[in-house]
C-alpha positions in Angstrom: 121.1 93.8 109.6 117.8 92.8 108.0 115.7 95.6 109.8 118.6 98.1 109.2 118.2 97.0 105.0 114.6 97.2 105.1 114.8 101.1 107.2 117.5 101.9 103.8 115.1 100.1 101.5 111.8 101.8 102.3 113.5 105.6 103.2 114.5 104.5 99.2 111.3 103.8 97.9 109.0 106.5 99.9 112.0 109.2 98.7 111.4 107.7 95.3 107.5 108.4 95.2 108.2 111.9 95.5 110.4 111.8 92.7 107.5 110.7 90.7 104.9 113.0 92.0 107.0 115.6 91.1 107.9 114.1 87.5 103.9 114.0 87.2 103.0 117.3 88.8 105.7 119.0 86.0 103.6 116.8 83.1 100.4 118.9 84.5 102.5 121.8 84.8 103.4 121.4 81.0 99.8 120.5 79.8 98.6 123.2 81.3 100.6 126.1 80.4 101.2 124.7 76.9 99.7 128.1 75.3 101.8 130.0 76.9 105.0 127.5 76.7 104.4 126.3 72.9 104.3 123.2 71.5 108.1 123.0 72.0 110.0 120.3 70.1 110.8 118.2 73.4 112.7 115.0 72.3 116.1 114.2 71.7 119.3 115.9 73.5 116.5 118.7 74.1 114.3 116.6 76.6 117.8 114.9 77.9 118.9 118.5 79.2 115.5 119.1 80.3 115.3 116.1 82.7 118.7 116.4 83.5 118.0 119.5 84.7 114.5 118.8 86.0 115.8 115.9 88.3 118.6 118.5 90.0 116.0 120.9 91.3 113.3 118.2 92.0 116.2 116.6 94.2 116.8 119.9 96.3 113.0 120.1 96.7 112.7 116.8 98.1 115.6 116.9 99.9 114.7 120.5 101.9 111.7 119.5 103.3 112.5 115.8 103.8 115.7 116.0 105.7 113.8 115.7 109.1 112.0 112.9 107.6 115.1 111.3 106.3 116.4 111.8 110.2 113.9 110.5 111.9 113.8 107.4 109.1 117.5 106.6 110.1 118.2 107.9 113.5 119.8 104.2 115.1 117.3 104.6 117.7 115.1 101.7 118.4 112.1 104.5 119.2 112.2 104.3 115.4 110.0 100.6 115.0 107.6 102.0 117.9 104.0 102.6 116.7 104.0 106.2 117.8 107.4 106.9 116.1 106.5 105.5 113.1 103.2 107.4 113.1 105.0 110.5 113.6 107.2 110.1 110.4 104.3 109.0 108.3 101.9 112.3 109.2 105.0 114.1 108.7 105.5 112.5 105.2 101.9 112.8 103.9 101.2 116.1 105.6 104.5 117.9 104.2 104.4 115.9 101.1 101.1 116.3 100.2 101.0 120.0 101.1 104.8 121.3 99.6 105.3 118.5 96.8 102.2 117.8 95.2 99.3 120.5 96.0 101.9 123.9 95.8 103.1 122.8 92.4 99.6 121.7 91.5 98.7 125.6 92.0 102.0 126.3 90.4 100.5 125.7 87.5 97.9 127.7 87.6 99.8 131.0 89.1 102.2 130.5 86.6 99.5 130.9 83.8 98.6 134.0 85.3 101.8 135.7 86.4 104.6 134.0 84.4 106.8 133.1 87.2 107.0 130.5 89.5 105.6 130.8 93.1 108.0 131.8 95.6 108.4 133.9 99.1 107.1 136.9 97.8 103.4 135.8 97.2 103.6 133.8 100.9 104.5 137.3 102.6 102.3 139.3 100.6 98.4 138.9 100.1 97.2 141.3 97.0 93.7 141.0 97.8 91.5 141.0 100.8 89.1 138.6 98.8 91.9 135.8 98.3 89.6 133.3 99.9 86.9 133.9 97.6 89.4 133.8 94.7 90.4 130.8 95.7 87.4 128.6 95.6 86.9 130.3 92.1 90.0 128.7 90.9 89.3 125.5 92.5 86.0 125.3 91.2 87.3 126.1 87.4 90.2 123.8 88.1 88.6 120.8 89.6 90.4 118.3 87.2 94.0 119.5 89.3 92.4 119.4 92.9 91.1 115.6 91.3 94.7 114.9 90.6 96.1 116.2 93.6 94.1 113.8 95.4 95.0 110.6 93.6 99.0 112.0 94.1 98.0 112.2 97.6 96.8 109.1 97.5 99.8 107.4 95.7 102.2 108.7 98.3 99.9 106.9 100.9 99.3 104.1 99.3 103.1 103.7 98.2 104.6 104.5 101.7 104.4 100.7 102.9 104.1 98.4 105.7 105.3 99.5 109.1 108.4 97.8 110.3 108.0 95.2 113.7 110.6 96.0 115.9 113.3 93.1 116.5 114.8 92.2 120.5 117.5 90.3 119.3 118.6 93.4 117.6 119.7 95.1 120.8 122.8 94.8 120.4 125.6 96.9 119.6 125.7 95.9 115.9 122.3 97.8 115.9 124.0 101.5 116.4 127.2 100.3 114.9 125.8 99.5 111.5 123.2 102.5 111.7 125.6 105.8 112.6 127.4 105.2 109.2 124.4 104.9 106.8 123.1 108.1 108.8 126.2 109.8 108.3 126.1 109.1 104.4 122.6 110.4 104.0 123.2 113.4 105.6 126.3 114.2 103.3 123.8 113.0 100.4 121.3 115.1 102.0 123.3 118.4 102.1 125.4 117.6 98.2 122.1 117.1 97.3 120.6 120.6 98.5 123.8 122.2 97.2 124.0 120.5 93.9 127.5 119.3 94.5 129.9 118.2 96.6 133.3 120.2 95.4 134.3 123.3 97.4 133.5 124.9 94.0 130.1 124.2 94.1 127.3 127.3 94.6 124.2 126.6 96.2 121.5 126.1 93.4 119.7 129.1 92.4 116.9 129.9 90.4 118.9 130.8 86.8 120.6 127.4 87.6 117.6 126.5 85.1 119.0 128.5 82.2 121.7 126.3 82.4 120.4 123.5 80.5 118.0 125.5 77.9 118.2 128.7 76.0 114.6 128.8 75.9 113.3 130.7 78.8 110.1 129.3 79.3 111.3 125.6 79.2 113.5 127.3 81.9 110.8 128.3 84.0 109.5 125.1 83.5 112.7 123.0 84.7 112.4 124.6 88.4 110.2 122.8 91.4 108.5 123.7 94.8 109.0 123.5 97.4 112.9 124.8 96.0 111.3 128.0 94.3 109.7 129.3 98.1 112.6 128.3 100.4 115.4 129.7 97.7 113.7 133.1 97.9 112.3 133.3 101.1 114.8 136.4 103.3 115.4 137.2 99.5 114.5 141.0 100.5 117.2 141.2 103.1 120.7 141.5 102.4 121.8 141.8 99.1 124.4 140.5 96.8 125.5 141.6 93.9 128.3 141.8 90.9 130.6 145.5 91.4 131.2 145.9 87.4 132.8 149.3 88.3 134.6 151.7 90.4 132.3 154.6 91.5 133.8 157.3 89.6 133.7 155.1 86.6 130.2 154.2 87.5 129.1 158.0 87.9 130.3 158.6 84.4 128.5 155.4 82.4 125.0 155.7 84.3 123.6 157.6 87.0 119.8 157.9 88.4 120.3 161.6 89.7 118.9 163.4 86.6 120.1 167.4 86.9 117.3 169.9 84.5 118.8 172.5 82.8 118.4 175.7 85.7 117.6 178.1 82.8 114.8 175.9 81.3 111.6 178.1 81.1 107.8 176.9 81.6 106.5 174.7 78.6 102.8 175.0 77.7 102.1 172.4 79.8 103.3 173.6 83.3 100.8 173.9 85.5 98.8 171.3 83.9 96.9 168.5 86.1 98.2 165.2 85.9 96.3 161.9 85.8 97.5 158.7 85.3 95.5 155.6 84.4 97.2 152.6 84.9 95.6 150.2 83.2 94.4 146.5 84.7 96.5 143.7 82.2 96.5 145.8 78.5 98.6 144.1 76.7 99.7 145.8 73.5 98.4 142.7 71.6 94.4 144.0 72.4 94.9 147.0 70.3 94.4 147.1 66.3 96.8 150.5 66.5 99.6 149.0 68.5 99.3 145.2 66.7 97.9 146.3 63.2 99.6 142.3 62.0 98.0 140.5 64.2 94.2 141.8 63.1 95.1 142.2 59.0 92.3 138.7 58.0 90.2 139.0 61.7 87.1 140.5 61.0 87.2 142.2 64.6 89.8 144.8 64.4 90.9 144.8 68.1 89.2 144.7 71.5 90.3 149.2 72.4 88.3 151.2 69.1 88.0 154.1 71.8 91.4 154.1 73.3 93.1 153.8 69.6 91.2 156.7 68.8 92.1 158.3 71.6 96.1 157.3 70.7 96.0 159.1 67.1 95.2 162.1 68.7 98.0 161.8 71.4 101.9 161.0 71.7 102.0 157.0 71.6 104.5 155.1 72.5 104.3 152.2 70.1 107.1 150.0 72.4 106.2 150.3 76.1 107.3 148.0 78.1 106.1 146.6 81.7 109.3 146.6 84.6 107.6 143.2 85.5 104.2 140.6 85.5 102.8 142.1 88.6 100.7 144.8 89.6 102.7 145.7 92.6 106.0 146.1 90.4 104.0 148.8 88.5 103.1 151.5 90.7 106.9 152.3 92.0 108.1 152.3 88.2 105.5 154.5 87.0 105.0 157.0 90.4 108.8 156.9 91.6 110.9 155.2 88.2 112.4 152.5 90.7 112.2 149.5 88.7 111.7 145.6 90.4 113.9 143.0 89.3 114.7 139.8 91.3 112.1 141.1 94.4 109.3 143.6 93.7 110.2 146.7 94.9 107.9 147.8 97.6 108.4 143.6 99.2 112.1 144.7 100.3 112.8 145.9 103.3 115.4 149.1 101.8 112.1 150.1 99.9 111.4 152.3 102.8 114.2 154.7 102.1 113.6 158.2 102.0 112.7 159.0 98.7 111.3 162.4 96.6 109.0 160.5 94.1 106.7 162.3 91.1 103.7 162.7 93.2 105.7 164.3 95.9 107.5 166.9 93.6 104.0 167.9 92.6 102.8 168.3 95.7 106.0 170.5 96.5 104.6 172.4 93.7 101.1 172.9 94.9 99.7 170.2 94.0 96.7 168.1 95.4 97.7 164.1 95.3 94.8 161.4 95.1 94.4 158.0 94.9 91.4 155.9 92.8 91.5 151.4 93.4 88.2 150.7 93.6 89.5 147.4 95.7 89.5 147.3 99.7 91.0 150.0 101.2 94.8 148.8 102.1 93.8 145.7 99.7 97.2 144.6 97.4 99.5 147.3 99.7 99.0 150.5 97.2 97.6 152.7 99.5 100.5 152.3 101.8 103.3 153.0 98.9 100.7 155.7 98.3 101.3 157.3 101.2 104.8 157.2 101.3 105.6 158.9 97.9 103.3 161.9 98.9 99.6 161.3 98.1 97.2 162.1 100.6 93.9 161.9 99.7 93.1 157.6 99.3 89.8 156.6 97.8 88.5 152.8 97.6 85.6 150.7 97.7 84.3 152.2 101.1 84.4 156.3 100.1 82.9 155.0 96.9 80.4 153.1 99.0 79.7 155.8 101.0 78.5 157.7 98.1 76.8 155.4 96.1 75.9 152.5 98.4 77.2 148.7 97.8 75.6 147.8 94.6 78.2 147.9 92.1 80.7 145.3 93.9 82.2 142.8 91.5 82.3 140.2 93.6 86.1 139.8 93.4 88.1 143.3 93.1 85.8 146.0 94.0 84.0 148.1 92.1 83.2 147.5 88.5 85.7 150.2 86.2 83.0 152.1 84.5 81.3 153.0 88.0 84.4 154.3 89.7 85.9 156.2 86.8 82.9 157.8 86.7 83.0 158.8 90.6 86.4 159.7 90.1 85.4 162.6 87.6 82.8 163.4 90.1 85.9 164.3 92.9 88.0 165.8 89.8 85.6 168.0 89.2 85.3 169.3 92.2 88.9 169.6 93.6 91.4 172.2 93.8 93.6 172.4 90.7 95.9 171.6 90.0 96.0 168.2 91.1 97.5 164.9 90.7 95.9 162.3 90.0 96.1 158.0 89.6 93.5 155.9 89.4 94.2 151.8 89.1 91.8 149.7 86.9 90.2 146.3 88.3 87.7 144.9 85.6 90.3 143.3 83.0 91.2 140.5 85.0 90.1 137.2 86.1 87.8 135.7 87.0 87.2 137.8 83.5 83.0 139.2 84.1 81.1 141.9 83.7 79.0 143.9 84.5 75.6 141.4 83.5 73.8 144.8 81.6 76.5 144.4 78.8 76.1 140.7 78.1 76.0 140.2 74.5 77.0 143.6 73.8 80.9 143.1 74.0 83.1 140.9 71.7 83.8 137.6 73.3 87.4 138.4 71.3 89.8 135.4 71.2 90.4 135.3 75.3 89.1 135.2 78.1 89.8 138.8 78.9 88.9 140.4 75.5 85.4 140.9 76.5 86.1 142.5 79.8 89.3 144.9 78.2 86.4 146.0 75.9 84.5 146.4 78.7 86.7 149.0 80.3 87.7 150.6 76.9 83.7 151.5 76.8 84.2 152.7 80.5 86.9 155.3 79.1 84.2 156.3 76.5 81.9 156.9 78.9 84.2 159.0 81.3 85.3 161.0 78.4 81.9 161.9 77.0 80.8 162.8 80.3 83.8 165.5 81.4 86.0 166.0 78.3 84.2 169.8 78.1 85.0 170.5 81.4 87.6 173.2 82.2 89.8 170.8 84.6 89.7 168.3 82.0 91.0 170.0 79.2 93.5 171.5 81.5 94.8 168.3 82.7 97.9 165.4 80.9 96.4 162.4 81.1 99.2 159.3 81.3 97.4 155.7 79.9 99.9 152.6 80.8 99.7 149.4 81.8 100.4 147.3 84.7 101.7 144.7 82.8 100.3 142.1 79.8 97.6 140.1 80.4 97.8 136.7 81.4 95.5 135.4 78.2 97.5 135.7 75.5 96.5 134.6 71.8 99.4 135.5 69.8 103.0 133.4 69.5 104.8 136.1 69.8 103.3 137.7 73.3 103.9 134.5 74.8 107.6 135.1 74.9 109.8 137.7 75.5 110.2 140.6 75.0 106.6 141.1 73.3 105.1 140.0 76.8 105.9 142.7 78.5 105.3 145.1 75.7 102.1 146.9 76.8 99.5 150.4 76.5 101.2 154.0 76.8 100.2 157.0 75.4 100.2 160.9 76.7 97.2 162.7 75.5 96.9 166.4 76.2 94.0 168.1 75.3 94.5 171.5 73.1 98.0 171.0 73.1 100.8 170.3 70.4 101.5 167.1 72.3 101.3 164.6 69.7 102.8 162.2 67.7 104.6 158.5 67.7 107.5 157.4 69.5 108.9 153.6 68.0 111.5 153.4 70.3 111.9 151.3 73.4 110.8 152.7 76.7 109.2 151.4 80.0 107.1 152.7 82.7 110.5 153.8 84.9 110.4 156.8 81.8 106.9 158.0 82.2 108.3 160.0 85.7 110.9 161.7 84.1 109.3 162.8 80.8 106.4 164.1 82.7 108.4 165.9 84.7 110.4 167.2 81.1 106.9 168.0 80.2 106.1 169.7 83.2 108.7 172.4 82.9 110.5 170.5 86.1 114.1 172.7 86.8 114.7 171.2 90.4 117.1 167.7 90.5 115.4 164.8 91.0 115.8 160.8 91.3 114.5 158.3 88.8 116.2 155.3 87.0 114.4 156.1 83.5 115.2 158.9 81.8 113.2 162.1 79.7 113.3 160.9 76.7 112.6 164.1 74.9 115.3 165.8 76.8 117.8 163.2 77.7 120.1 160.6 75.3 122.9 158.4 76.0 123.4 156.1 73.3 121.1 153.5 72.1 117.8 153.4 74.5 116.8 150.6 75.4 114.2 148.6 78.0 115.0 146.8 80.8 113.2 144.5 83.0 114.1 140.7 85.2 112.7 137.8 82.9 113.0 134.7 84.9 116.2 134.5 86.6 117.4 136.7 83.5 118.3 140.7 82.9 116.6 141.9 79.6 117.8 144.8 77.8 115.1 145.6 74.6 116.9 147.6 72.1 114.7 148.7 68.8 116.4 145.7 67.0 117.5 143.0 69.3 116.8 141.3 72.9 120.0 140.9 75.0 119.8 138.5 77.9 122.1 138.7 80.7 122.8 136.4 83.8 124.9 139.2 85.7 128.1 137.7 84.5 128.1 137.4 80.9 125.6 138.2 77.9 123.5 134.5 77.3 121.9 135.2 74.0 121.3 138.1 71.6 118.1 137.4 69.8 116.5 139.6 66.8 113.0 140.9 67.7 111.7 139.0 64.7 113.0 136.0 66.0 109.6 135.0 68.3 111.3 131.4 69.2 114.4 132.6 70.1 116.7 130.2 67.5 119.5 131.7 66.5 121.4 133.6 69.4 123.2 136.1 67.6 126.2 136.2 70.3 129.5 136.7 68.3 127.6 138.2 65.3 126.1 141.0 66.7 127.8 143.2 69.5 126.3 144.5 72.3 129.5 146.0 74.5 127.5 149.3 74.8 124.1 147.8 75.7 126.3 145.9 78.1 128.1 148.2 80.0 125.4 150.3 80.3 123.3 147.8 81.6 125.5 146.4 84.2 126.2 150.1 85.1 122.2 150.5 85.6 122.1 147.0 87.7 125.2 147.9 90.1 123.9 151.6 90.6 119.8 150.0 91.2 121.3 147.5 94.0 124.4 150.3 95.5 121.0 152.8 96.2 118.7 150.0 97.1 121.7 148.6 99.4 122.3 152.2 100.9 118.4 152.8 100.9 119.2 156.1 99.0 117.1 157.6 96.7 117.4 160.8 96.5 119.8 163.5 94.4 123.2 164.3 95.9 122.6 168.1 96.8 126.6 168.9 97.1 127.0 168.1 93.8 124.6 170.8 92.6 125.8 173.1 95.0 129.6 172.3 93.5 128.5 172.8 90.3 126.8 175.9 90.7 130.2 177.3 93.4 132.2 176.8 90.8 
């Protein structure tokens, strides 16, 4: 029995060093992100519920990947005290370990600053840059202290692993497999209870808003949850779906619906006809602008990092509450083009995102309508082109056709080609295309590795983050663009559409480190000669740019979206929507309603940054509620069906009778 107890007894203590790494690697995790988390009050029954909840989801971490290692540690074989076996098991340890445990929550840490989310499947299957190599070694090099302390993990879990176990003759007997089928047995029900988080026939597998379970604060959330866990929960997340039925469909029909039916009578506004182009702006947070944020710049002597583009907002229709559908750039493109929002899985990442579908650039197009493309990155690079594509644009420009023109000397290293160079070749093609056209162009320069362009060193702010100086950067590049076309005929004939992507990932305010401020980001209409103008204080998103464009436009036909026009279209208190870790949020102009898909888990006032007081039995939010869960079973029915498109015998119904 002694080699049996000393098999139990080291499986015990190598299980237990990745406890420990993991314990540590959250500590970094914590440091690291503490601008963005807040110096949270974590002591008391606060940090109990914290580790409580911490030590479930690093148990399913190590558990996932180490049940073949646990296997081949207990397997009653005497293979198990050969040389080879036990060389076998302790590559696999330090190899997995190292790799899933210690260095993928290491770069947790890091993503996490950037995108506010933990890293799962979707960022394995999808590569958003054909430089990703290069932007690797540049976040190695900046984070050297992490690679350091990965490599004295690594080197804790080797050095902790032990002595190899001699193997024993006189153990030949059948005590030997007698003794050892049990204990493997037991670990392998530990193994799976553990995985599952439970034992009773009640129990659900864990799941990502498991983490909500033991905070109200969402970041702390965030923080609770592990790799490997975060990957393998979400990996064949895109395939079939599953989700709550609130209603039947008639009474669904009659609380929400995405088909959006024009008036048939509505005559031409004095913008049809009109070009369209929309800038979608490269990580504006609202909190860069003195307009948008006039608090946060009252006693700083630089009033905002955007003086052109909030000049350009007083003389256009502003929305002072946009919000972002998500924290990544490939969320944005099919709320603003096609208003389909992402919520647990971007969008375009599912499989049912190839459903037929009649988005805004395509109705344009129906209408005459020229469709181009401007992302000065790779051609294909971060999968736009290809969503391009399918919502009807045809014409794709990149870093090669703007290479072609201009040669290869206004790379940024990184992205592609520096903002103020490609805007400026992208009035070049404006100017001489058919009208009227439709138009997008994607800004690079306002992220990281946060440079530019070495001839306006010293000329730009350094601001109060990293990315000040380059969002300056690119406000100047609109300056430029304007000055240069703004007296041309297309231009002044043309809607321009400015909105983000989402917030930036550099953040210096408390209040845009949490939600619902960080999403809350640039959009604005601004229509030259026109009577287009004013503020909107209300909460809207990117899914409502489509449909108030096309409201603008003078659009009669029947058309898809999941936002709505909001000068043409009301139904009861608006609100935003977007996924928040592992949460539904619904913004309202005075409160921020959480929801875990069963039951409303905080109401929050806007004022209230640090979400303390959940107003939940003060406040109610029935409406915002059943609308909500109306707008979540209808997204996931159409996403389910792979429909996206208007019901034509309803029209033809309407009109028969």
């Amino acid at each position: 029995m002694r080699i049996l107890r000393t098999h139990i007894a080291l499986l015990a203590r190598r299980l237990a060093l990745l406890w420990l790494a993991l314990a540590l690697c959250r500590a970094v995790f914590y440091l690291y992100n503490l601008p963005i988390l807040g110096a949270a009050e974590l002591r008391g029954g606060v940090l109990i519920d914290l580790l409580r909840g911490a030590l479930k989801f690093d148990t399913v971490s190590v558990l996932y990947v180490n049940a073949p290692f646990i296997l081949l540690s207990l397997v009653p074989l005497h293979l198990r005290e050969r040389r080879w076996w036990q060389s076998m098991t302790y590559w696999y340890y330090m190899i997995v370990n190292s790799t899933a445990i210690v260095a993928l929550n290491l770069a947790d840490a890091v993503y996490f600053r950037y995108a506010q989310k933990r890293f799962t499947a979707d960022e394995i299957l999808f590569a958003d840059n054909d430089n990703s190599f290069r932007l690797i070694v540049k976040f190695a090099a900046e984070n050297w202290y992490l690679a350091v302390a990965g490599a004295l993990l690594t080197a804790l879990l080797a050095r902790g692993y032990g002595r190899r176990i001699k193997p024993e003759p006189i153990f030949a007997g059948a005590w030997y497999y007698l003794a050892g089928i049990p204990v493997l047995l037991l670990a392998a029900t530990l193994t799976v209870g553990g995985i599952r988080g439970g034992f009773t026939k009640m129990t659900r597998p864990v799941t990502l808003s498991n983490a909500t379970l033991y905070t109200a604060d969402n970041s702390l959330a965030t923080m609770i949850l592990s790799n490997p866990f975060c990957v393998l929960r979400t990996v064949g997340s895109g395939g079939k779906l599953h989700y709550e039925r609130y209603f039947d469909d008639e009474t669904l029909r009659s609380i929400y619906t995405p088909e959006h039916r024009p008036s048939a009578d509505a005559g031409d506004t004095e913008l049809t006809g009109r070009n369209v182009v929309i800038f979608v702006l490269e990580s504006f947070s609202a909190e860069h602008s003195a307009l948008l944020c006039p608090d946060l710049y009252a006693d700083k002597e630089q009033k905002g990092y955007t003086p052109f583009l909030d000049s350009l907002m007083r003389q256009s229709y502003t929305f002072h509450r946009m919000y972002a559908n998500g924290k990544r750039s490939i969320q944005a493109l099919p709320a603003v083009w096609s208003s389909i929002p992402s919520f647990k899985t971007p969008f375009v990442l599912m499989p049912q995102s190839m459903g037929t579908t009649r988005a805004l650039p395509a109705i344009l197009k129906d209408k005459g309508y020229k469709t181009m493309f401007f992302c000065g990155s790779d051609r294909g690079s971060m999968g736009f082109g290809a969503y391009a594509r399918a919502v009807g644009i045809d014409d794709l420009r990149s870093r090669e056709d703007y290479e072609a023109a201009h040669g290869k000397g206004d790379f940024d290293g990184y992205w592609g080609i520096w903002d103020e160079e490609f805007m400026q070749y992208m009035g070049e093609t404006l100017s001489e295309a058919r009208q009227p056209f439709f138009s997008t162009m994607f800004t690079l320069s306002s992220h990281h590795p946060f440079v530019i362009p070495e001839r306006y060193a010293g000329r730009l702010p350094e601001g109060l983050t990293a990315n000040h100086k380059c969002v300056a950067y690119v406000d100047e590049a609109f300056r430029r663009f304007f000055d240069r076309f703004g007296d041309e005929e297309w231009f002044r004939n043309t809607v321009f559409v400015f909105v983000a992507d989402h917030v930036s990932s550099e953040k210096f305010s408390e209040a845009f480190r949490r939600s619902p401020d960080d999403y809350r980001i640039f959009g604005f209409i601004y229509a030259p000669e026109s009577s287009l103008f004013g503020e909107h204080r209300t909460p809207v998103s990117q899914i409502d740019i489509m449909p108030t464009l096309l409201g603008l436009l003078g659009n009669r036909e029947p058309y898809f979206a999941f936002g709505r026009d909001i000068f043409n279209e009301y139904a009861g208190t608006p609100f935003a929507v977007n996924y928040d870790n592992n949460m539904f949020q619904a913004i309202t102009d005075r409160y921020l309603i959480r929801f875990d898909e069963r039951e409303v888990r905080g109401i929050y006032a806007l004022d209230d940054i640090k979400h303390e007081r959940d107003l939940a039995g003060e406040v109610s939010a029935e409406d915002v509620e059943r609308r909500l869960k109306a707008l979540i079973q209808s997204y996931y029915d159409r996403v389910e069906n792979k429909n996206y498109t208007v019901d034509d015998s309803v029209q033809r119904d309407s009109v028969d009778g």
